[in-house]
N, C-alpha and C positions, 0 to 999 in steps of 0.2 A: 715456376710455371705461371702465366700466365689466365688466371681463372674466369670465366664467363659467369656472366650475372646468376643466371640459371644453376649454376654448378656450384656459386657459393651462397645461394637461397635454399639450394636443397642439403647443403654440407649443415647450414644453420639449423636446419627444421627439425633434421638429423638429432641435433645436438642440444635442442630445446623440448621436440616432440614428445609427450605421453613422461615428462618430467619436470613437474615444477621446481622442484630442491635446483633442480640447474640453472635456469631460469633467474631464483633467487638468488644461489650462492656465486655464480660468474657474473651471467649479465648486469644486473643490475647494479653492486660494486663495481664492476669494471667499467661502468658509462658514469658512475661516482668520482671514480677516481680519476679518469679521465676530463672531467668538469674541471676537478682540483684543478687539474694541469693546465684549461686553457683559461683557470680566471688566476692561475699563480704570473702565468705570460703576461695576459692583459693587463692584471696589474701593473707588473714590473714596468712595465712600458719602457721598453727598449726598441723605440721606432727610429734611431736616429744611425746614422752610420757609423762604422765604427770597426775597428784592427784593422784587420786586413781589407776590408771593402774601401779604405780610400785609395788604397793600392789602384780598386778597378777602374778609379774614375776616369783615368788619360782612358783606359778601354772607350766608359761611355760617351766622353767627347768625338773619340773618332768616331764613334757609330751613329750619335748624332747627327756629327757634321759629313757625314759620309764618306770619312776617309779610315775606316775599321780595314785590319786585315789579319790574315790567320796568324800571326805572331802575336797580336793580341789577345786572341783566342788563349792560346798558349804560355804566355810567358807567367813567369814566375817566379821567385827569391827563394826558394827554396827546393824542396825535394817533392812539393805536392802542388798539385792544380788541378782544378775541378773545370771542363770545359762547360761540362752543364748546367753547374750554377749559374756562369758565367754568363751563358746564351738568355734565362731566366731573368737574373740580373738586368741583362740590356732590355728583354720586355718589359720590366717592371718600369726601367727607367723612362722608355717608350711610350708607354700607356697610364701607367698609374701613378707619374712622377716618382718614384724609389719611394713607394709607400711599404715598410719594411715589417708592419704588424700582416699585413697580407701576406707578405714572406711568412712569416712565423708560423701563422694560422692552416698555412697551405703545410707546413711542414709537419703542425701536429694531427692532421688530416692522414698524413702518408704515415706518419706512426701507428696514428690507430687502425689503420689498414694492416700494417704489419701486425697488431696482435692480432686480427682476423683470422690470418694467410697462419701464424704459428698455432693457435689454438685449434683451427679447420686441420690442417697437419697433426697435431695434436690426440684432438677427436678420432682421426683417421688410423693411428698409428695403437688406438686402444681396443679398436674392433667392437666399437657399439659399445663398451662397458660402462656403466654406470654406478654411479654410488656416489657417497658422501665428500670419499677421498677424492677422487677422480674429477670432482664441482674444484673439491679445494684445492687440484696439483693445477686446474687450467684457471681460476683467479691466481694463485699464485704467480704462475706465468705471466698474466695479461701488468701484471702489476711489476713484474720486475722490469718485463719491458719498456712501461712507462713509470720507472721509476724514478724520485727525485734526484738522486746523487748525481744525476746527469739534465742537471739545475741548467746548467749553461746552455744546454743545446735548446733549450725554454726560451732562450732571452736575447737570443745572438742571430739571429737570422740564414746567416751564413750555414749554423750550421743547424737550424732546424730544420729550414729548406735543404741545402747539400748534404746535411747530414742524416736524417732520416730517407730520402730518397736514397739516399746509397744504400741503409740499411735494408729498406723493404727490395731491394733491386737483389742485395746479395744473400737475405734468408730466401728470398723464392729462387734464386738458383742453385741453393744449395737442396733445398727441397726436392727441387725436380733432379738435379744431381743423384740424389739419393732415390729418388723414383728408379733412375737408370741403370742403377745398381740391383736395386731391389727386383724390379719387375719387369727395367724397359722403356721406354717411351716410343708412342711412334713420332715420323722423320717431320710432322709440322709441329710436336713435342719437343724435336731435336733443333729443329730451327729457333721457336719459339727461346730456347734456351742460351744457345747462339745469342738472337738478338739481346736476349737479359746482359747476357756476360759483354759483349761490346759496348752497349749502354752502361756497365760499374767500369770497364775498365777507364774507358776514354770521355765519360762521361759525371761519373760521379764519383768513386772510388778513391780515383787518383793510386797513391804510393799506399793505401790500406790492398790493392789488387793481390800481390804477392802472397799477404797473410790467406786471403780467401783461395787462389788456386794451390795455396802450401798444401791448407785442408782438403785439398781434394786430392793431392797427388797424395799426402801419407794413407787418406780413406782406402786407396783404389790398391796400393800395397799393400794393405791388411787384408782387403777383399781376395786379395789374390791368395795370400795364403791359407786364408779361414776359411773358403767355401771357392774353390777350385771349378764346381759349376757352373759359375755364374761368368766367367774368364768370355765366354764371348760377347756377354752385354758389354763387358768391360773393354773389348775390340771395336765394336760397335756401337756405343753410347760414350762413357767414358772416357778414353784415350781420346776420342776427336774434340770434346769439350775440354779437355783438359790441352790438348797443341794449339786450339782457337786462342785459349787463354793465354799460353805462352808467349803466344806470336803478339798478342794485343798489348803483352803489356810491354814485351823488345818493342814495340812501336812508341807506346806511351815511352818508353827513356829517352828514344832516343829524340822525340822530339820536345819533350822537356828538355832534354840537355844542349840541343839545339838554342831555345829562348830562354833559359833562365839568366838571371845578370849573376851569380855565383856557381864556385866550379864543385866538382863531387867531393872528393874525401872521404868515400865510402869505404877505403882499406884503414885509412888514418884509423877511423872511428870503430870498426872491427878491433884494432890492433890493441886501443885504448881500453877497450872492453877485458880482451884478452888481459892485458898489463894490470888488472884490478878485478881480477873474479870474484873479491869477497864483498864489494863495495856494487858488482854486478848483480850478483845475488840478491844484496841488499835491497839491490833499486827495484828489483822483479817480485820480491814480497811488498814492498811498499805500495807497488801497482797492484798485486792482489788484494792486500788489504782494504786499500782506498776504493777498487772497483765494486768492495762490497759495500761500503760505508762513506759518507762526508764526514772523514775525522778530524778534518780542520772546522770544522762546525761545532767538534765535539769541546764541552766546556774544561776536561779532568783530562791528565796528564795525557798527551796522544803519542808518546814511543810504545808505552804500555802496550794501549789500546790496537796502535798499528801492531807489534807484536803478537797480539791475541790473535785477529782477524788475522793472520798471514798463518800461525800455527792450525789453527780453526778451520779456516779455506781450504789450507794445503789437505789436512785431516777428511773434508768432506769431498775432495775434489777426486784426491785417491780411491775414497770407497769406491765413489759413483761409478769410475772406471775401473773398478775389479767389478762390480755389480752388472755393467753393460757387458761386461766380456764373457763372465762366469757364467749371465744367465742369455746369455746369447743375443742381446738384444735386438744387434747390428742383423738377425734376419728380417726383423721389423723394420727397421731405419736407420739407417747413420747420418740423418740428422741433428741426435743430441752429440755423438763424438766430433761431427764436424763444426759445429758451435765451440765448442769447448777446444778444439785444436786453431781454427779461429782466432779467439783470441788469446792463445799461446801465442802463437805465432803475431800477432799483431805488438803485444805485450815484449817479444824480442825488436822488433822492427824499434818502438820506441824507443825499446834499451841503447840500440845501435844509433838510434836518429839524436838523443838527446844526451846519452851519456855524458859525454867528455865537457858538455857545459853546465851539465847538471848533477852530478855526484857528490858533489860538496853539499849541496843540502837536498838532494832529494829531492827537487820542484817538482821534476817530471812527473814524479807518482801519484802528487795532487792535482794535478790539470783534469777540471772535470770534462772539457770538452774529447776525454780519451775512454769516459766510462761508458757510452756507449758502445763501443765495441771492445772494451775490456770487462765488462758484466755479461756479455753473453754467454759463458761459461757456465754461470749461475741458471739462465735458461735452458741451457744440457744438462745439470745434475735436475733439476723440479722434474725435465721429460724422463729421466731414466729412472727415477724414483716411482712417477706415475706407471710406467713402465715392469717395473718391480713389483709396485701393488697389483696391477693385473693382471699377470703373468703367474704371481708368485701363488704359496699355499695361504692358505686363511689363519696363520696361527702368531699368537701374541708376541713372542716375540720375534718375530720377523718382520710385525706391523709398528713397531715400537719407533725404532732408525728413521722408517719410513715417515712417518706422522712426526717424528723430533726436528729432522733437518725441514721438511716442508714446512713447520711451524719456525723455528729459524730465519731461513729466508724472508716469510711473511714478515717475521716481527722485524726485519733489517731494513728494510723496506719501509716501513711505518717509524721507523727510526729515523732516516733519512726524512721522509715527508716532515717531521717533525721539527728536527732541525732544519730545513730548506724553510719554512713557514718562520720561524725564529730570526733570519737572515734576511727574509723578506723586507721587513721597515728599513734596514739599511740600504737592500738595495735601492728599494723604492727613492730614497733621500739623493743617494748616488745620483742616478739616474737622471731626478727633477734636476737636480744641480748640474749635470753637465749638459742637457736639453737649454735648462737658461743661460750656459755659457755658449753655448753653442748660438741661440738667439743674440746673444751680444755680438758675436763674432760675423754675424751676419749684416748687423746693423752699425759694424766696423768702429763698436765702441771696446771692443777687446782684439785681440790675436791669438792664434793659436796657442802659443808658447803656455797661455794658464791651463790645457787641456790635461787632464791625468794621462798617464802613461799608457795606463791598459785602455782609454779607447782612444790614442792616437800615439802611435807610435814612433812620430818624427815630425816635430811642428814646421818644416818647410813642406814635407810631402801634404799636410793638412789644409794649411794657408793655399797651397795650388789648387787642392781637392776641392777646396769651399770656392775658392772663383768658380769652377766650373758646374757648382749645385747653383751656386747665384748665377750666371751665366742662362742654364735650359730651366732655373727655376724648380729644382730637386728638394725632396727631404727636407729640411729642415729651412731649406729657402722658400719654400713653395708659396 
């Protein structure tokens, strides 16, 4: 949903008013920890272009020179495209020569919005309650949210900008989602939500869209059978958000598959899946594990460790959801189940996207540009716990679980920060070095060809890319 200045001034006052312990124990860490984040970016200084962004540059040429058209918009190497970075993209180019720490900056902006929109949600979903717990289950949140292990979306522009913007676009329509279920919305409620969902599908989302409307279709069939009253919000709110969705993302394929320069393989790579369920499996704890942790960070043996954390997760993952069911929670909100179905469902999409190239060693599982929407899970077990605490009786141990796993998560999280700071000098070194090669290349005392791998992916598509930065005088030619 869409929230009005007014509405989340008073959500705040709410949530700070006639309580200082809250005050201290959220706000204040969580504009701490936030800081971390944008002097860990500025450091890095990752202002230069880089994977997939030289891809867009024949984009920024046509738009330039005024001969852009919608297959530009569109087109793409794979099974994902983002329209709306894209269009972004071209302003930047436009206006601020492809100054890409303003990408970054704009991205860790719409993050911290998003722990706003969840903690305001949050607040909301506990009925005024307050206490000590309840300070510590909404920093906990605010901090997984921006947590380190999702180092990369820090540094990468692409997906600070496309990537958090998707995020904040699809916890507010899941939100409101769950509003519609709950209580209802009215029809500028309904619109408003409308417009959210076409803006992730065709504008940000891209091929993460399916995971987000999966969660809403398994919600809406649990709704049905747990609470049978509510069947005509779910005629009248639900069901029409959920066919918009539909219909937007058979739109998004078919015009991806229209521009993309490679063909699908979507049955191949199902069948591949199927042909190796153990090595499946495999790969889908590996993702769990690493969504809780940087274990290629970690210095001591890391099968173990991925081990622990997949046994541990699975352990804590299960309770959370006998705990939302047992104690009903889903009357208050299915927000935390739809987070956590989310990215289940997103967590398969990769298994299926990446499998058959990556099962021999498991790359896939590491790729931190996947943990932000593979940690959100983590933000549905903190709500349902908080949840628990309020809900539940006052007695020791029932408070014990509670207080253990929310201390857990905190400390995994502070783990990660720890290790991502550790990592930092390297990258720092990286970066100046390929900034200087990059300046060589510019002043045509180098070629592409010395570029590392990960930020250029094909030294003839770079050599083109770099004509046309020197060319409108971009990035790194500026």
């Amino acid at each position: 949903m869409v929230m009005k200045p007014t509405v989340l001034s008073n959500s705040l006052q709410r949530l700070i008013s006639g309580n200082v312990k809250t005050l201290l124990i959220v706000i204040s860490p969580l504009m701490f920890w936030f800081i971390l984040v944008s002097w860990y970016a500025w450091s890095i200084d990752a202002s230069f272009i880089s994977r997939d962004q030289w891809r867009f540059l024949d984009m920024v040429d046509n738009y330039l020179s005024g001969t852009l058209d919608w297959q530009d918009i569109w087109s793409s190497h794979s099974e994902h495209v983002k329209p709306g970075y894209k269009l972004l993209f071209l302003f930047n180019a436009k206006y601020l020569g492809l100054n890409l720490l303003v990408e970054i900056f704009a991205g860790l902006a719409l993050l911290a919005a998003t722990v706003v929109l969840v903690l305001r949600e949050m607040a909301t979903s506990f009925n005024g309650a307050r206490s000590i717990f309840v300070s510590f289950t909404l920093l906990t949140t605010g901090v997984i949210l921006m947590s380190f292990n999702q180092w990369a979306n820090y540094v990468y522009s692409l997906l600070a900008l496309g990537g958090f913007g998707e995020m904040l676009l699809q916890i507010a329509f899941l939100c409101g989602f769950s509003r519609a279920l709950t209580s209802g919305v009215t029809r500028a409620g309904l619109l408003w939500l409308v417009v959210i969902l076409l803006l992730c599908v065709w504008g940000f989302s891209g091929a993460r869209s399916p995971a987000l409307i999966g969660a809403c279709v398994i919600v809406t069939l649990l709704a049905i059978f747990l609470d049978p009253g509510i069947r005509s919000r779910i005629w009248r709110h639900a069901l029409p958000l959920i066919m918009v969705g539909i219909f937007a993302i058979g739109i998004y394929l078919v015009l991806l598959d229209s521009n993309r320069s490679n063909g699908g393989g979507l049955v191949y790579r199902v069948l591949d899946v199927l042909d190796n369920p153990l090595g499946a499996i495999a790969y889908i704890y590996g993702m769990l594990a690493n969504s809780m942790l940087n274990i290629d960070a970690v210095a001591w043996h890391h099968a173990i460790l991925e081990n622990i954390l997949a046994v541990l997760g699975s352990a804590v993952l299960i309770w959370a959801l006998w705990r939302y069911f047992a104690a009903r929670h889903w009357r208050v909100t299915w927000v935390p189940l739809l987070l956590i179905l989310y990215s289940g469902i997103f967590v398969l999409e990769v298994l299926i996207g990446r499998f058959g190239s990556d099962h021999s060693a498991l790359h896939g599982t590491i790729v931190p540009r996947y943990v932000f929407d593979s940690h959100l899970w983590m933000v549905g077990v903190a709500w349902i716990i908080g949840l628990d605490w309020v809900a539940g009786p006052a007695r020791f141990w029932r408070r014990v679980p509670l207080v253990s796993i929310m201390t857990l998560l905190l400390a995994i999280e502070i783990a990660n920060l720890n290790y991502t700071v550790k990592l930092a000098h390297y990258q720092v070194r990286s970066n100046a070095k390929v900034t200087g090669l990059l300046k060589e290349i510019v002043a045509g005392r180098q070629t592409t060809d010395v570029l590392p791998r990960w930020e250029c992916p094909n030294a003839k598509l770079c050599a083109h890319g770099m004509e046309i930065l020197k060319k409108y005088h971009l990035n790194v030619a500026r």
